[in-house]
C-alpha positions as a printed NumPy array, in Angstrom:
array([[-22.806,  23.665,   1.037],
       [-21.524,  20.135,   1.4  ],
       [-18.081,  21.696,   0.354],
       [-18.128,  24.161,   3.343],
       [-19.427,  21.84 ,   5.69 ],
       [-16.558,  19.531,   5.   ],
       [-13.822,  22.359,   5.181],
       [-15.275,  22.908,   8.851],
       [-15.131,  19.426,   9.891],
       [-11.627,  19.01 ,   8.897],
       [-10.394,  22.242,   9.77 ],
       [-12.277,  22.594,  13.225],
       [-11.954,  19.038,  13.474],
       [ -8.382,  18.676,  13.608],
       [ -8.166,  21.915,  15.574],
       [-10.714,  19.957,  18.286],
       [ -8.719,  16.643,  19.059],
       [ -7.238,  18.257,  22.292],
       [-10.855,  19.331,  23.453],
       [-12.572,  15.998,  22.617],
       [ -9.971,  13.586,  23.55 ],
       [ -6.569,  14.925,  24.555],
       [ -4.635,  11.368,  25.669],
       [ -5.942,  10.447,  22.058],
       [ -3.629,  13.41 ,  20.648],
       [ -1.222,  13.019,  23.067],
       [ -0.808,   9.556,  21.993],
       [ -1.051,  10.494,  18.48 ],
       [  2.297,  12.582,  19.18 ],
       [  4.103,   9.479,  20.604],
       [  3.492,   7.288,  17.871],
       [  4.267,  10.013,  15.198],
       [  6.851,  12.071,  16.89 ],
       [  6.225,  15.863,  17.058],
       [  7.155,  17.15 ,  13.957],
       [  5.12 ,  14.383,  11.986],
       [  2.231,  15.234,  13.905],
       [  2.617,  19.016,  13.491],
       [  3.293,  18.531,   9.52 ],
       [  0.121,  16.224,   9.4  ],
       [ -1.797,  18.648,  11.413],
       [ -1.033,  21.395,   9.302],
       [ -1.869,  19.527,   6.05 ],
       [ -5.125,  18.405,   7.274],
       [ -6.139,  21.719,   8.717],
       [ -4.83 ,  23.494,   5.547],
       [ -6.83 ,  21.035,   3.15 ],
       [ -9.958,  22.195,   5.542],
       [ -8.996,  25.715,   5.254],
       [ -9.326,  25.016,   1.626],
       [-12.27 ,  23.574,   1.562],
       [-13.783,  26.823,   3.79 ],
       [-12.858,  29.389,   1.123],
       [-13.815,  26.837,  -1.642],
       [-17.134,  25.685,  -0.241],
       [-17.822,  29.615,   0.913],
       [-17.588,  30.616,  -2.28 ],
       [-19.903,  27.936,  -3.615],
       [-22.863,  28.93 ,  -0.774],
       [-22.987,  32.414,  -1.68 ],
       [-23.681,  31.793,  -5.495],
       [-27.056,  29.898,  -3.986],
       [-27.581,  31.916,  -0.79 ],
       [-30.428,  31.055,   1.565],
       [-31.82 ,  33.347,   3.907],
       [-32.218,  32.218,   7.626],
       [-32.709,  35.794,   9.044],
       [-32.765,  39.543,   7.97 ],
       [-30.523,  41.666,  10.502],
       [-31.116,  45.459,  10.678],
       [-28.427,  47.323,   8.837],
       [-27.238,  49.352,  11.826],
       [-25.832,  45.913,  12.702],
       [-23.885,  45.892,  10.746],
       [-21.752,  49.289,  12.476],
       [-21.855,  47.248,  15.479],
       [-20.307,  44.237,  13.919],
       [-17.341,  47.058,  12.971],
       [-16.392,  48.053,  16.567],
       [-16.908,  44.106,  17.882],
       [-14.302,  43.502,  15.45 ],
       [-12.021,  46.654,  16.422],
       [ -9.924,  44.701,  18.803],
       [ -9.971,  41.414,  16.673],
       [ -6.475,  41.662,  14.75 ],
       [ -4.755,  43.001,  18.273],
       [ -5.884,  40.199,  20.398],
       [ -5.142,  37.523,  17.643],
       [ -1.361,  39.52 ,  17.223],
       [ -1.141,  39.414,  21.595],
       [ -1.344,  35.461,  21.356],
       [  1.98 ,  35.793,  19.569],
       [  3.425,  39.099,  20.956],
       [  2.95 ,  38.078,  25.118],
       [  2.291,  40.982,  27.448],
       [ -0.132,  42.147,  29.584],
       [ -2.781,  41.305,  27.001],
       [ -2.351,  37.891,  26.92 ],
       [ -1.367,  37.386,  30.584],
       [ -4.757,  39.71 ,  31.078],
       [ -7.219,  37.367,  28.6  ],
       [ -5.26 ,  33.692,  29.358],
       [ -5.772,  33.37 ,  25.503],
       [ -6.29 ,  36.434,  23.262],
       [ -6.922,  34.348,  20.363],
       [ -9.591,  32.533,  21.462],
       [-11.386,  35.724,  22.153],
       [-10.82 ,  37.256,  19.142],
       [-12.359,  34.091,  16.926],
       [-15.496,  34.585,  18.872],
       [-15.905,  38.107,  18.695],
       [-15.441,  37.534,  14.872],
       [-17.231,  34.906,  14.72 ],
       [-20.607,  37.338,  16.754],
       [-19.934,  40.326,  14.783],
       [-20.306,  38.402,  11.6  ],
       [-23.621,  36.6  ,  12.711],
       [-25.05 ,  39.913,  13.925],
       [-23.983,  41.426,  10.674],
       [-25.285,  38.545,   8.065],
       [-27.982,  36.067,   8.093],
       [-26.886,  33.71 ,   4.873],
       [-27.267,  29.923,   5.82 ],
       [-24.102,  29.831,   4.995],
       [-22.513,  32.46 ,   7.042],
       [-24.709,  31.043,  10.265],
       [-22.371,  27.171,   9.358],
       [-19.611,  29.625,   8.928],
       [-19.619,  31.958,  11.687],
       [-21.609,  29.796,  14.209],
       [-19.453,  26.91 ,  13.652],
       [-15.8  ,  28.855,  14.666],
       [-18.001,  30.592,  17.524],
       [-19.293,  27.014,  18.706],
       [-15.636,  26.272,  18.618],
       [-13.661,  28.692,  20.553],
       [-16.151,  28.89 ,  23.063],
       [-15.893,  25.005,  23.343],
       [-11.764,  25.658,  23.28 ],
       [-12.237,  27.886,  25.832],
       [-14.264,  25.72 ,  28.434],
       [-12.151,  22.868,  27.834],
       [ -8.806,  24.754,  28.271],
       [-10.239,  25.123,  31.899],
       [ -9.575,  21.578,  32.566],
       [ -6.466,  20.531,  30.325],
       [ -3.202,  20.649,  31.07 ],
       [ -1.54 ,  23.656,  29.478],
       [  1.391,  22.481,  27.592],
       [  4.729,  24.459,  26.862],
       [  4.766,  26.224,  23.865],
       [  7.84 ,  28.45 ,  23.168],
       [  7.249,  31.877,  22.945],
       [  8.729,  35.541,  23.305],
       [  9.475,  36.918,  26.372],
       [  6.649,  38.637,  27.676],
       [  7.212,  42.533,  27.209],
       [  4.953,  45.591,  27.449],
       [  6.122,  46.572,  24.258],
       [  4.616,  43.559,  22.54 ],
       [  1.373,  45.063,  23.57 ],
       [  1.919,  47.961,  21.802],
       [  2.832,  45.997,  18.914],
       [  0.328,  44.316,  18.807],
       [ -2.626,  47.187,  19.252],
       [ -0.52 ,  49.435,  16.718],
       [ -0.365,  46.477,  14.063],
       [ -3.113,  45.401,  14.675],
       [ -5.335,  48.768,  14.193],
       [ -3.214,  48.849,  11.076],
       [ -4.201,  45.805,   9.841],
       [ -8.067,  46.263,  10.983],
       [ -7.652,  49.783,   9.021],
       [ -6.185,  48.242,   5.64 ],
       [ -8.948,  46.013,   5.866],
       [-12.151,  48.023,   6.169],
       [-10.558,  50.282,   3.407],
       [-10.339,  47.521,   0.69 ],
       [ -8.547,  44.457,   2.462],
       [-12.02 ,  42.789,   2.785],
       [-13.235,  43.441,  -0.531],
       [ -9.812,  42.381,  -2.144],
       [ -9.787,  39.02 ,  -0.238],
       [-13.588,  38.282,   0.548],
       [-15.377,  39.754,  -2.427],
       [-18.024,  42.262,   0.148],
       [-17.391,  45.532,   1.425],
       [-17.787,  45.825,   5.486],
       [-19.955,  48.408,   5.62 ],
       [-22.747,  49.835,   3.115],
       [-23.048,  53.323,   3.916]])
């Protein structure tokens, strides 16, 4: 697990700086200029993202057992995770969505994140799942008191909503009907 719990302190680490110390990033941008910044940021959170899959993988060929959830669970863990590929597609696509939830993405992490923990009790899904739910809901608190900065974006449209629920239903179908076998190795739902 060492592996996995070194993905998520790169990954969620870098992805943190603004909620732990924000002048410290902001400072980080001065010295490095943007793009730097963005291009080290990416490298760092992409070597953590690495690590996740990598270290995943390595947990669940040892798994350990920290609770046994009920199976029907697992069918509410499905509709929890209904609106998950929407809301992450509204943070890109603006609309009433995201001017409704402040930050679509955010919410859609953490109901990921729950329906996962109330479908699997692995230690290593509870580092996994617990640790991006810890996260956003961290994000989220601390977004409260930062100061939002400008981030260039689409002009907000109705139709970007629609977009976004029709793609993302798509994309939510694809993957209970193979996707998450194909690219995680488990099938959603035992029936």
């Amino acid at each position: 697990m060492t592996v996995l719990v070194l993905g998520l302190i790169l990954f969620l680490g870098v992805h943190s700086l603004s909620i732990v110390n924000e002048p410290f990033r902001d400072r980080l941008v001065a010295r490095l200029g943007e793009w730097p910044y963005k291009g080290l940021y990416s490298l760092i959170a992409l070597a953590g993202l690495l690590a996740i899959v990598w270290g995943y993988g390595l947990a669940r060929q040892a798994p350990v057992l920290i609770y046994a959830p009920p199976s029907w669970l697992s069918h509410v863990a499905m509709v929890l995770l209904l609106p998950v590929f929407p809301l992450f597609l509204a943070a890109y696509l603006p609309g009433r969505i995201k001017l409704k939830l402040k930050h679509p993405m955010l919410v859609a992490v953490k109901l990921w994140a729950l329906a996962h923990l109330l479908a699997n009790g692995m230690a290593h899904d509870v580092l996994l799942f617990g640790g991006f739910l810890a996260w956003a809901v961290a994000d989220r608190i601390s977004l409260k008191r930062r100061q939002p900065r400008a981030v260039p974006a689409l002009p907000a449209s109705g139709f970007n909503d629609l977009i976004a629920v029709v793609l993302g239903l798509a994309i939510y179908g694809a993957f209970i009907t193979g996707g998450h076998y194909w690219l995680i190795g488990v099938e959603p739902v035992a029936f």
